[in-house]
C-alpha positions in Angstrom: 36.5 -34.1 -38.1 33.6 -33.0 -36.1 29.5 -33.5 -37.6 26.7 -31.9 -36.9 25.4 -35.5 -35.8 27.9 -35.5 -33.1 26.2 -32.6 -31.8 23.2 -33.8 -32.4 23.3 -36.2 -30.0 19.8 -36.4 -28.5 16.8 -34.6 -30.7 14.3 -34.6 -27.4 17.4 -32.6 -25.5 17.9 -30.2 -28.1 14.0 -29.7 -28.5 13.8 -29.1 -24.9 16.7 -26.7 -24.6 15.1 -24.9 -27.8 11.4 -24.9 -26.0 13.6 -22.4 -23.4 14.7 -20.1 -25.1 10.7 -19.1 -25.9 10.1 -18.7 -22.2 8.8 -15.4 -21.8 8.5 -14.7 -25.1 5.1 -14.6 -26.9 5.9 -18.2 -28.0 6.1 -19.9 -24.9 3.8 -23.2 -24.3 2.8 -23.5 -28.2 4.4 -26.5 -28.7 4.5 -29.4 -26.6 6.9 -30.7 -24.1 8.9 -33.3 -26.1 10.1 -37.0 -25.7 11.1 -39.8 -27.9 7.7 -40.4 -29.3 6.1 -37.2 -29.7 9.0 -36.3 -32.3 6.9 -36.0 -35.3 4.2 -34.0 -33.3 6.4 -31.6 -32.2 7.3 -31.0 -35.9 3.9 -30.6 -37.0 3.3 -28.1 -34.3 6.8 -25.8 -35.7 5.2 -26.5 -39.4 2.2 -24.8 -38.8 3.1 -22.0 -37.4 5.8 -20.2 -39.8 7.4 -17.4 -37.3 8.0 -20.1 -34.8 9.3 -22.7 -37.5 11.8 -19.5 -38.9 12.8 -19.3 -35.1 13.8 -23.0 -34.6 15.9 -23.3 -37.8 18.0 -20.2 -37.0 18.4 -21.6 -33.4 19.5 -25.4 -34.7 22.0 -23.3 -37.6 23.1 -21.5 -34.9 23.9 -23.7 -31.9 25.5 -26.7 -34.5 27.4 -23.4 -36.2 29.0 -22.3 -32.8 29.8 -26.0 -31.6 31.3 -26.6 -34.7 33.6 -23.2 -34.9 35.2 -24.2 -31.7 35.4 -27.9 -32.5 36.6 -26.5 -35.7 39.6 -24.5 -34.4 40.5 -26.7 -31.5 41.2 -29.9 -34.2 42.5 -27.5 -36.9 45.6 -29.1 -38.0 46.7 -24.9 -38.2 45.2 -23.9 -35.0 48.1 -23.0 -33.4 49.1 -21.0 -36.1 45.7 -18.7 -35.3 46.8 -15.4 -33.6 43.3 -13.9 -32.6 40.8 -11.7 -34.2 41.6 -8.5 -35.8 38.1 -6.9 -36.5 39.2 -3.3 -37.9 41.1 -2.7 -40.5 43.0 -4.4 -43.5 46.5 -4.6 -43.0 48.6 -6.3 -40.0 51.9 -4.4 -38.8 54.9 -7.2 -38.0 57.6 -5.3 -36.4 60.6 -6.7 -35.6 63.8 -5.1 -33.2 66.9 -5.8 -33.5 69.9 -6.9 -31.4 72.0 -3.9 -29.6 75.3 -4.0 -31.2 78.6 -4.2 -28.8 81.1 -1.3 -28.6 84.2 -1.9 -27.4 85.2 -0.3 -24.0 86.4 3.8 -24.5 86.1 3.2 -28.1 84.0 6.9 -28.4 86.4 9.2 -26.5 83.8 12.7 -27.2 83.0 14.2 -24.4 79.7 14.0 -25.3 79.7 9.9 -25.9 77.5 9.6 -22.8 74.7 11.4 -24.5 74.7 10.4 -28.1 71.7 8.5 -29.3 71.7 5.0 -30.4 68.2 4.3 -32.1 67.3 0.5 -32.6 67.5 -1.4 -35.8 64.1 -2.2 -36.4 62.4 -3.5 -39.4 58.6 -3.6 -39.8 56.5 -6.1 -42.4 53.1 -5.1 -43.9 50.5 -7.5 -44.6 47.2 -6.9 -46.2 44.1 -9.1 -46.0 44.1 -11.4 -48.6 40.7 -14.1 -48.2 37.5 -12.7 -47.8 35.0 -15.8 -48.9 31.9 -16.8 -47.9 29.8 -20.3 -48.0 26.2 -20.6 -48.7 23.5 -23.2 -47.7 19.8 -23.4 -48.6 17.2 -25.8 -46.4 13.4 -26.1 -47.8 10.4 -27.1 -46.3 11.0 -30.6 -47.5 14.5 -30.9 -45.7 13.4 -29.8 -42.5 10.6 -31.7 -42.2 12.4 -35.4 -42.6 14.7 -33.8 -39.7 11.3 -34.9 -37.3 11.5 -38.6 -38.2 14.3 -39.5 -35.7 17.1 -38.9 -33.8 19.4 -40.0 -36.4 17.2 -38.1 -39.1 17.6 -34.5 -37.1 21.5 -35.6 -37.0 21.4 -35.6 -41.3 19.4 -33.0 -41.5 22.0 -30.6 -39.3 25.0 -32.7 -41.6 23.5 -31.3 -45.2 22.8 -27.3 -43.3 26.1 -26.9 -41.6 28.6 -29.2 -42.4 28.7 -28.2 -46.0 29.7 -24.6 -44.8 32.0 -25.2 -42.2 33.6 -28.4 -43.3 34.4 -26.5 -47.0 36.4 -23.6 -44.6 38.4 -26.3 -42.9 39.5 -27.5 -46.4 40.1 -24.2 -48.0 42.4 -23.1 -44.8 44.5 -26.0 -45.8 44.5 -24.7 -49.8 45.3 -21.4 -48.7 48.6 -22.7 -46.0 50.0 -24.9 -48.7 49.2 -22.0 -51.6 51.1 -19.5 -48.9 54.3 -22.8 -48.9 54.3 -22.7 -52.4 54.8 -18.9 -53.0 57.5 -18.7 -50.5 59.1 -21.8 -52.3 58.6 -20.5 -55.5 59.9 -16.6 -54.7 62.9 -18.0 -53.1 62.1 -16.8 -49.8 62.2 -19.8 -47.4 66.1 -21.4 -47.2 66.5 -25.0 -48.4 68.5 -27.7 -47.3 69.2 -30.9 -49.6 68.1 -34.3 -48.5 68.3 -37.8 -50.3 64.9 -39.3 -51.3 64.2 -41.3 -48.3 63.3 -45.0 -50.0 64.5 -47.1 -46.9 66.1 -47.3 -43.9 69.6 -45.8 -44.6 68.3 -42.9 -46.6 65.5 -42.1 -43.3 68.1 -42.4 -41.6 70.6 -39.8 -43.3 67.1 -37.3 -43.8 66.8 -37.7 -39.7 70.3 -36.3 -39.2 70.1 -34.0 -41.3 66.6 -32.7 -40.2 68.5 -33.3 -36.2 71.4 -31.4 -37.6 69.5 -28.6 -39.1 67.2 -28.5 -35.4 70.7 -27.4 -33.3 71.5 -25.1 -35.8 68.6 -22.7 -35.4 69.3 -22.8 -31.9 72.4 -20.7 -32.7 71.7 -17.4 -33.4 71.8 -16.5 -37.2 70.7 -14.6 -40.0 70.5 -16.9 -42.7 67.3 -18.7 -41.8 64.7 -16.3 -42.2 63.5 -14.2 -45.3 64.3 -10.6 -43.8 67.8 -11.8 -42.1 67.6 -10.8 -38.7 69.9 -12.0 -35.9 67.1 -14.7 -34.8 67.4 -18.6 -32.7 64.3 -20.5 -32.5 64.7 -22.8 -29.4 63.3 -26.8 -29.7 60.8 -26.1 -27.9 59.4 -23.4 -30.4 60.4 -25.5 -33.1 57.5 -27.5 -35.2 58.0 -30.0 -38.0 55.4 -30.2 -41.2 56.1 -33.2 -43.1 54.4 -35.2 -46.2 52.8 -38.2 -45.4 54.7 -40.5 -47.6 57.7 -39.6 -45.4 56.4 -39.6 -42.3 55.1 -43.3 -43.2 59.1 -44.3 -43.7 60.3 -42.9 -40.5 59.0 -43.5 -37.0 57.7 -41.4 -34.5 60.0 -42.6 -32.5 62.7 -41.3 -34.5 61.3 -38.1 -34.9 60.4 -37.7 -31.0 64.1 -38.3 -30.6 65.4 -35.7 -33.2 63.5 -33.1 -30.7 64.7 -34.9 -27.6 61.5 -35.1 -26.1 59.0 -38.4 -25.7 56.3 -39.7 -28.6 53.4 -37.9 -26.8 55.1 -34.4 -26.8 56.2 -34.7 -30.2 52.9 -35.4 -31.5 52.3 -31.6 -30.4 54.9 -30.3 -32.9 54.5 -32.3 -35.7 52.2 -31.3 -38.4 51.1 -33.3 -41.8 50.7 -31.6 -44.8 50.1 -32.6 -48.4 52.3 -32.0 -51.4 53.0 -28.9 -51.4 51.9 -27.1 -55.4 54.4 -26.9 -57.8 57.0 -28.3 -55.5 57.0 -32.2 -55.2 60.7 -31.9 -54.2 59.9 -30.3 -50.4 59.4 -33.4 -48.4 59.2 -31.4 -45.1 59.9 -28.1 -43.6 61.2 -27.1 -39.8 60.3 -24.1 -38.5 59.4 -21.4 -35.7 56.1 -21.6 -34.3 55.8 -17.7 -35.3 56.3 -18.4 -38.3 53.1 -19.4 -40.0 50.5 -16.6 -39.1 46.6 -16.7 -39.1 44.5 -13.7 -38.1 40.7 -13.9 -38.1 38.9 -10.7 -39.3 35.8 -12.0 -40.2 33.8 -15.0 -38.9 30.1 -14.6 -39.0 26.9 -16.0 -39.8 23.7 -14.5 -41.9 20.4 -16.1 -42.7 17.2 -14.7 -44.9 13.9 -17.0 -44.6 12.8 -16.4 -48.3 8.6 -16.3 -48.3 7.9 -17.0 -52.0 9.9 -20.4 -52.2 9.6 -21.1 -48.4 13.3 -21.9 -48.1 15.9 -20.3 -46.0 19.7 -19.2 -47.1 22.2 -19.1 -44.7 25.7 -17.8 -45.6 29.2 -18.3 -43.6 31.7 -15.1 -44.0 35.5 -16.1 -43.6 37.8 -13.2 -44.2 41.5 -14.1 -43.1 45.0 -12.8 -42.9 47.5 -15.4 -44.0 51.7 -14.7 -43.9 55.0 -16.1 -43.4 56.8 -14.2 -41.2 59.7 -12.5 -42.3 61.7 -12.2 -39.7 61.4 -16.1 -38.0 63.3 -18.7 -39.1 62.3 -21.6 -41.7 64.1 -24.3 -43.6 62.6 -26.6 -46.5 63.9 -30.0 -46.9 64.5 -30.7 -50.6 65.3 -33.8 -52.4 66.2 -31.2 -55.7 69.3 -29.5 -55.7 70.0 -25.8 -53.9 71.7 -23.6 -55.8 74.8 -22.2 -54.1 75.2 -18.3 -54.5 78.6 -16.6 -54.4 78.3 -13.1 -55.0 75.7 -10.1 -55.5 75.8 -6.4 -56.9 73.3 -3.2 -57.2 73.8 -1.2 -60.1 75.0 2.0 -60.5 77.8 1.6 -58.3 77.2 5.4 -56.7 74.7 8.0 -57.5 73.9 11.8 -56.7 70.7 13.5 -56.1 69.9 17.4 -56.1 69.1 18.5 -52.3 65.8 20.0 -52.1 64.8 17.9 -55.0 62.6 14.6 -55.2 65.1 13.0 -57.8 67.4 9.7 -57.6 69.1 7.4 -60.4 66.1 6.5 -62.8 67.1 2.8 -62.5 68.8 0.4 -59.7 69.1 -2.8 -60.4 70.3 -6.1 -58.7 71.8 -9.1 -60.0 73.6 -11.8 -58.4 75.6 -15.0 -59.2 74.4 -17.3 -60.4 71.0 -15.2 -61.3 67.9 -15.8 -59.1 69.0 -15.5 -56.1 66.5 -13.8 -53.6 67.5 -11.2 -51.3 66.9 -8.2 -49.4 67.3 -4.5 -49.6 67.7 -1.9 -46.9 68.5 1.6 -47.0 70.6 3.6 -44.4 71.9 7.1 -44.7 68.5 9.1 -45.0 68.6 11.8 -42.7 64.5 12.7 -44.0 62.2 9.9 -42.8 60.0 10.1 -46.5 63.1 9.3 -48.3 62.2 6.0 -49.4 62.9 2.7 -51.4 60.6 2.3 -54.3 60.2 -0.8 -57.0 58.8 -1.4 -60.6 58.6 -4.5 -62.6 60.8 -4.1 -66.0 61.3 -6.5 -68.8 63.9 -8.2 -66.9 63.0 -8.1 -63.3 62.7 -5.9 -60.6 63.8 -2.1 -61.0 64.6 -0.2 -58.1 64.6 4.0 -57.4 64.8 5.8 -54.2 62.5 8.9 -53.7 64.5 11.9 -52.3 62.8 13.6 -49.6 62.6 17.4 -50.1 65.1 17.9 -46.6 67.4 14.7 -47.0 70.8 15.6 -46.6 72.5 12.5 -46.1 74.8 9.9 -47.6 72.3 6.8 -48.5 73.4 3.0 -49.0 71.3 1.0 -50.4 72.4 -2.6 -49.4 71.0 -6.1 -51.1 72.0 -9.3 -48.9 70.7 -12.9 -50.3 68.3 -15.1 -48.4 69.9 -17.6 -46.6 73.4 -16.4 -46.6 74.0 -12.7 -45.5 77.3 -13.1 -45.9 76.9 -12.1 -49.6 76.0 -8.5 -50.1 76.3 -5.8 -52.5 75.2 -1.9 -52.3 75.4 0.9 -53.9 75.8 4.7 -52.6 73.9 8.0 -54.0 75.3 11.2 -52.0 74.1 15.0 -52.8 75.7 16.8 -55.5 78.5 19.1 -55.3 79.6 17.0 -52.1 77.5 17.9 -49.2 75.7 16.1 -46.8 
């Protein structure tokens, strides 16, 4: 991790680059040319002259601040996982498109088969902003005036202004990754795959055949590895590995490098440590698309007040961030716990009506599957009005579900559940108009 005293390399080099900035200004030639002896001097000149002293402080906050944010994101153990800035606006559309489906050859025999439109299956995810934080640092008088003893003293000084700030956002990003892990574990979203608790060499070995296994698997296009079940492969290449320290210590990079059939140095790029994840000591790694841990930037900014009466200045850091999981790339946790095996799934009615030109629908859908606790997802097909719509409530024993009739929906809708991780178990329901149209 980057310090401000690794940016602070020289104090007579920073001086001078800050005695340029007041070139043409009305500040230019009040304080001496500096060098390595003249340090203290220099300070005395900045501290008796407030306007100019306010002037320096912002510029040594400012140019540590901006070496540090791109030190900051290029050594991020997550900075892959950063997508850009999104300055406007609080929620990020994911859309996702479909595979085309085959037809076999002369299978429509209309006339009019040539002309018929096939619209694409596509699903779309909405996140929301969910950190907005800031960090706050207050230098006096007395602080910045032992920065003018040496070199090594400006260094500290820069260390107790910034690092608090920035260091205590590079932590927090790692809070808020493994608090985003531990949701997904805990809702059942991310797929699982059992592994023995690695405690030697046999057992690293079976978890590195099983973690090699799992790699060529996601290869093959499938829908059971990622939360919305789309048709999706995520090649080796796109593939990245975060694994607990304590395992990684029992297996060697060697090992690992192999598993992804590339050398030590390349493997290093895909690799990513983590801590225990919360609540789930069980996940000793997961393997996943590169897409599939998301960071957006919407805020990153910087704001200072000199504060006359106590002749101290605040400065404050802004972080507002987007974190998700994607829904629609693929991910697989590595348990040492055992993974529940689900066989079957049902919504509840079994069919419905609803009066045309009426917002109405069954006052209650539920889903259960077996065992209970599966996780799944729904979809709804049929509508023929696009503000016909799938709507949910939390009841006294889970989830309750109702569809919203739109006021010119005419069709037959199906509302289908499928379970996370195997979408070969599904269950659905039907709710047609009354009296048989449609």
């Amino acid at each position: 991790m980057a310090t401000a005293r690794n940016v602070v390399k020289s104090a007579t080099k920073l001086l001078k680059s800050f005695n340029q900035t007041l070139v043409g200004t009305e500040f230019e030639g009040r304080l001496p040319e500096p060098n390595s002896s003249n340090i203290r001097e220099y300070g005395d000149v900045l501290f008796n002259y407030t306007p100019l002293m306010n002037r320096f402080v912002t510029y040594l906050v400012n140019k540590i601040a901006f070496s540090k944010v791109n030190r900051m994101y290029y050594t991020s153990p997550f900075g892959f996982a950063k997508r850009g800035m999104i300055p406007f606006g609080e929620t990020i559309e994911s859309i996702w498109v479909d595979v085309a489906k085959a037809h076999a050859f002369c299978s429509d025999t209309d006339d009019w088969a040539m002309l018929k439109q096939e619209r694409p299956d596509v699903a779309v995810a909405y996140i929301n902003r969910n950190r907005e934080d800031f960090y706050k640092r207050t230098i006096n008088r007395p602080m910045l005036q032992s920065g003018f003893n040496s070199n090594e003293a400006l260094g500290r000084f820069a260390d107790a202004v910034v690092n608090g700030m920035y260091t205590g956002n590079e932590v927090d990003e790692m809070l808020y990754v493994m608090a985003l892990f531990s949701a997904g574990l805990d809702q059942n979203m991310i797929a699982l795959k059992h592994v023995d608790a690695v405690t030697d060499q046999e057992t690293a070995n079976s978890f590195l055949a099983t973690v090699r296994s799992t790699s060529n698997l996601m290869t093959i296009p499938s829908s059971n590895y990622n939360r919305a079940g789309v048709l999706n492969t995520t090649a080796k290449a796109d593939q990245r590995l975060y694994i607990t320290p304590n395992i990684e210590a029992l297996i060697s990079v060697e090992s690992l490098a192999y598993m992804f059939q590339v050398d030590k140095a390349e493997f290093l790029g895909r690799v990513t440590m983590i801590p225990e994840i919360p609540g789930h000591p069980e996940i000793v790694a997961i393997l996943a698309d590169n897409d599939w841990l998301n960071i957006y930037d919407n805020l990153f900014e910087a704001h200072d007040f000199f504060n006359g009466e106590k002749l101290c200045w605040n400065y404050w850091l802004h972080v507002w961030q987007t974190y998700f999981l994607s829904p629609f790339h693929n991910a697989i946790a590595f348990t040492t716990g055992s993974v529940q095996n689900y066989t079957a799934i049902s919504v509840t009615p079994a069919s419905a009506t609803y009066t045309q030109g009426s917002v109405n629908a069954p006052n209650k859908l539920t889903v259960t599957s077996t065992p209970v606790g599966a996780a799944y997802m729904l979809k709804l097909t049929g509508n023929t009005a696009a503000s016909t719509r799938l709507t949910s409530v939390m009841g006294t024993s889970g989830p309750e579900y109702s569809v919203e009739i739109g006021a010119e929906e005419t069709g037959n809708i199906k509302i289908e559940a499928t379970v996370v991780g195997n979408t070969d178990i599904k269950g659905s329901t039907t709710i047609t108009p009354a009296g048989g149209g449609g």
